[in-house]
LUMNU-173498 format. One line per 10 residues: number of its first residue (from 1); for each residue x, y, z of N, C-alpha, C. Coordinates in steps of 0.2 Angstrom, whole numbers, always signed. Layout:
NUM	X Y Z X Y Z X Y Z  ...
***
This chain:
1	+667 +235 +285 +660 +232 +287 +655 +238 +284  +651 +235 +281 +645 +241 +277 +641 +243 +285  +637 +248 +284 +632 +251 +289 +627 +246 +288  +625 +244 +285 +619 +238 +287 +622 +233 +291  +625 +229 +289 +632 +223 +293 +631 +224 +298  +634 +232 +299 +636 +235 +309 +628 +234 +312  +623 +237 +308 +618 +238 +309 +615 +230 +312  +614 +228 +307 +614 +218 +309 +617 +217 +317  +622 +218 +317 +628 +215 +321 +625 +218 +328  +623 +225 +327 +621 +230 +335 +614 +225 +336
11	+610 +225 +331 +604 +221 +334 +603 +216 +337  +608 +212 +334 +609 +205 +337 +613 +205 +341  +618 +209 +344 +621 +210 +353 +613 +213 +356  +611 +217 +354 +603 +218 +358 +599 +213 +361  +599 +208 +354 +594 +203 +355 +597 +198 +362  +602 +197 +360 +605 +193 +364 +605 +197 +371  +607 +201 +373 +606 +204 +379 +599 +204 +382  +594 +206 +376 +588 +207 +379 +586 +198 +380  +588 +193 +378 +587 +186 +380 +591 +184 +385  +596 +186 +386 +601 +183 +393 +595 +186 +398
21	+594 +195 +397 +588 +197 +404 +583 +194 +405  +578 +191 +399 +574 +188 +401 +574 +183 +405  +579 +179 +403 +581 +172 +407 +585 +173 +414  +587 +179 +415 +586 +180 +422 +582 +181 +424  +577 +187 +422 +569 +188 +426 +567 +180 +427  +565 +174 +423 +564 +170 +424 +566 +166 +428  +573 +168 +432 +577 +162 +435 +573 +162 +443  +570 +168 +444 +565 +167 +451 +571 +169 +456  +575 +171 +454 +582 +175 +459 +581 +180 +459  +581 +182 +466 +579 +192 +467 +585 +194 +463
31	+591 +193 +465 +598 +195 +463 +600 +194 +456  +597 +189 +453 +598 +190 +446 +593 +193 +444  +587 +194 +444 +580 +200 +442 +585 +204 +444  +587 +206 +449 +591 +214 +450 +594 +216 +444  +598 +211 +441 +603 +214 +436 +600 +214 +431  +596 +209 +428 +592 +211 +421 +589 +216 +423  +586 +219 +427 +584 +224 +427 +589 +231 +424  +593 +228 +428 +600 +235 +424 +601 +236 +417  +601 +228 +415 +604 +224 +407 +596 +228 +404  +589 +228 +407 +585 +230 +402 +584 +239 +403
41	+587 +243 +406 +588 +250 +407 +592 +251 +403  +599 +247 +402 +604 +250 +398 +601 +248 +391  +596 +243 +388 +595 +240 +382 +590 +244 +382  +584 +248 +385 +580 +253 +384 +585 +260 +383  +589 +263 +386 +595 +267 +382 +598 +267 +375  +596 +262 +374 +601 +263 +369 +596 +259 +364  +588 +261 +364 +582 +262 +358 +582 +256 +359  +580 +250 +361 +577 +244 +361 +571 +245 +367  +567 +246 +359 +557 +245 +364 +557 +241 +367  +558 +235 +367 +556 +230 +371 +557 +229 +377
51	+564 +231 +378 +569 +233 +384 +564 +238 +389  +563 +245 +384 +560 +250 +389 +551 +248 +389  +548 +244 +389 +542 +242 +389 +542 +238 +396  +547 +231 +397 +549 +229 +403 +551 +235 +408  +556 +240 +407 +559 +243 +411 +552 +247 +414  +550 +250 +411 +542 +253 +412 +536 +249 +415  +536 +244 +415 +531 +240 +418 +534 +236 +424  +543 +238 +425 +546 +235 +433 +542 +244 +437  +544 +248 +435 +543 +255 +438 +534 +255 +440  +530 +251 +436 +522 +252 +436 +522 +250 +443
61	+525 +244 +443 +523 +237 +448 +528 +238 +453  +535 +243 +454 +539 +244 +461 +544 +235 +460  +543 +232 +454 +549 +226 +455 +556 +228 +453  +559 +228 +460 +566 +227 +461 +568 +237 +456  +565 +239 +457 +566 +247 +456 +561 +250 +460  +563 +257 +460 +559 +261 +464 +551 +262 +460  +545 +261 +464 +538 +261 +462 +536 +269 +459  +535 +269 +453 +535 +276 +451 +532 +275 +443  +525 +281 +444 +520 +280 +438 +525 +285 +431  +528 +291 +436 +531 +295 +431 +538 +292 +427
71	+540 +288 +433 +546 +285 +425 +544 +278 +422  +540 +276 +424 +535 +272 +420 +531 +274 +414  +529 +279 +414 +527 +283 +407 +534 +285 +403  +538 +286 +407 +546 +288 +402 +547 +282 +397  +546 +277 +401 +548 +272 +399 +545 +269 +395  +537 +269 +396 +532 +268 +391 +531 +271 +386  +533 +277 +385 +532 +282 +381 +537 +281 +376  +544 +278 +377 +549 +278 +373 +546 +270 +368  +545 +266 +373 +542 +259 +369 +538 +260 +364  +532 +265 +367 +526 +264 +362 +527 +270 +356
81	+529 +274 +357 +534 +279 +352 +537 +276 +346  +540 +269 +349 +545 +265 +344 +540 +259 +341  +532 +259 +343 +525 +257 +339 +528 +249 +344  +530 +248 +351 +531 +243 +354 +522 +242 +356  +518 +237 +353 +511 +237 +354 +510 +237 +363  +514 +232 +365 +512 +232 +373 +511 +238 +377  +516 +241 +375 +516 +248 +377 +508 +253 +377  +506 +253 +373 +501 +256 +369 +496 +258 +377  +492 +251 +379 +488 +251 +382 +490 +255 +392  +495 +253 +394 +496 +254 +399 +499 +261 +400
91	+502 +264 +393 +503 +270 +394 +498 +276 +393  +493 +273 +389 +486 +276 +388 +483 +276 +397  +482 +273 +401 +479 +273 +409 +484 +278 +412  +492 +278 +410 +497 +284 +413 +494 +290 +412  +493 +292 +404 +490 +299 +403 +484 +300 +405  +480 +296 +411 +474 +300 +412 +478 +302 +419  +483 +299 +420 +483 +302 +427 +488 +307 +428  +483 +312 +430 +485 +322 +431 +489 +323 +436  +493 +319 +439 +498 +321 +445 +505 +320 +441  +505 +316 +436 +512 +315 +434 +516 +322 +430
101	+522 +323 +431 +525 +331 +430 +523 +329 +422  +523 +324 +418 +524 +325 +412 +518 +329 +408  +513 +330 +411 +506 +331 +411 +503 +333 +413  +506 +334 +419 +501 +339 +423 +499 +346 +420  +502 +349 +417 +498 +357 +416 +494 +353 +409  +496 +351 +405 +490 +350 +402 +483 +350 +402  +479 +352 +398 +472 +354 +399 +468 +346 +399  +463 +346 +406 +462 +338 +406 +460 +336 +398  +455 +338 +394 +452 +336 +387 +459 +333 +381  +464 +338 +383 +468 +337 +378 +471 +329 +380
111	+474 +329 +387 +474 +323 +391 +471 +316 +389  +465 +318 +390 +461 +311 +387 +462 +310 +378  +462 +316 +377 +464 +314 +370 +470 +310 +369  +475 +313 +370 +481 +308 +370 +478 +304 +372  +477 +301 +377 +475 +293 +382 +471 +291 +378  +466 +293 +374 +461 +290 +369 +467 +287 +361  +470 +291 +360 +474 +291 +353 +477 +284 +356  +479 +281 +361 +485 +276 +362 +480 +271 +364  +474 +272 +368 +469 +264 +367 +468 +265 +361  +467 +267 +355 +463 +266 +350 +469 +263 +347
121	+474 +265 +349 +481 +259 +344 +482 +254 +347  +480 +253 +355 +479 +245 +359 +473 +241 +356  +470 +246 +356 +462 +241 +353 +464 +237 +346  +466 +244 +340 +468 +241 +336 +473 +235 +333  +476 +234 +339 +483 +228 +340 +480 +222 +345  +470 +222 +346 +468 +217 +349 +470 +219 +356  +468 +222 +359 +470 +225 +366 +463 +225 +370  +458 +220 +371 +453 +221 +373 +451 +225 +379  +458 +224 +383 +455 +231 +391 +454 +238 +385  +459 +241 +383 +457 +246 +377 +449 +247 +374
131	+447 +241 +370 +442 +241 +367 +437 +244 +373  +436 +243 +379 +431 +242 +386 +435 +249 +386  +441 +252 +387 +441 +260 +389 +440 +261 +384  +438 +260 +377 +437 +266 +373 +427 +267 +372  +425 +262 +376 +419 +263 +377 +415 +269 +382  +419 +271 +385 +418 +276 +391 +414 +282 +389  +410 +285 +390 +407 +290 +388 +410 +296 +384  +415 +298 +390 +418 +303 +386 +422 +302 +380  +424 +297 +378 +428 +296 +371 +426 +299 +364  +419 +297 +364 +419 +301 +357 +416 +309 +357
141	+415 +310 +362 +415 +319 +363 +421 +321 +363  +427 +319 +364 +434 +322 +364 +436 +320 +358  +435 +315 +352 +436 +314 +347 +432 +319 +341  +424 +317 +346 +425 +325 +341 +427 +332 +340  +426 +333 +346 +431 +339 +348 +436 +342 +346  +441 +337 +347 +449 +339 +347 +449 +335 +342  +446 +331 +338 +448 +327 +334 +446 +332 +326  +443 +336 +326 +442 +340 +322 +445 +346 +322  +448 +349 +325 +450 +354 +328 +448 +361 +332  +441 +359 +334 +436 +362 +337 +437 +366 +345
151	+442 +364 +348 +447 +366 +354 +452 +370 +351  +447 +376 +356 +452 +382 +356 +456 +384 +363
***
């Protein structure tokens, strides 16, 4: 079998699992939501954005996982890294918030920049809550700032 073939063949056991989870999240059954949830933790491991965008937004919301902003950014960060657009926006709101270990010692400015750089990819992809935070005052002082490399 060629690397492409195997290649083919891995995506489509993905697809398929990531469609068997969704039609348990849909079945309205806590006990089957439970397990797709696992089915989309093991398919967010193994690089399927889609997967960890769901798994990330059960973590936001506390469904059927433990309620947690920080691995919710894990999870979002790996989606939107992989250019999964949903991701974009909700992980932009995770980076302004300075309790999470993955950012907290970052300098709050640098912060917002990142958060700015992921709404301006939400907006970009039609993200209208985005377009409304990129209006925010601070935005294009931090754009110019750190967008030019003016932050020392």
């Amino acid at each position: 079998m060629s690397q492409s073939a195997h290649h083919r063949d891995h995506t489509f056991v993905l697809q398929h699992n990531f469609n068997r989870a969704a039609q348990m999240m849909k079945s309205g059954d806590p006990n089957l939501q439970r397990q797709a949830i696992l089915i989309l933790q093991q398919l967010a491991e193994q690089g399927l954005a889609r997967a960890a965008y769901n798994v990330g937004i059960a973590h936001l919301r506390g469904f059927h996982v433990e309620r947690s902003n920080a691995l919710a950014a894990q999870y979002l960060s790996r989606a939107a890294e992989a250019a999964y657009q949903k991701a974009f926006y909700p992980l932009a709101r995770l980076i302004l918030d300075d309790t999470l270990p993955q950012w907290k010692d970052m300098p709050s400015d640098l912060r917002r920049f990142k958060s700015a750089g992921w709404f301006w990819r939400a907006a970009q992809a039609g993200d209208t809550n985005a377009l409304a935070a990129l209006r925010q005052p601070w935005v294009p002082a931090i754009f110019n700032t750190l967008g030019r490399g003016l932050y020392r």
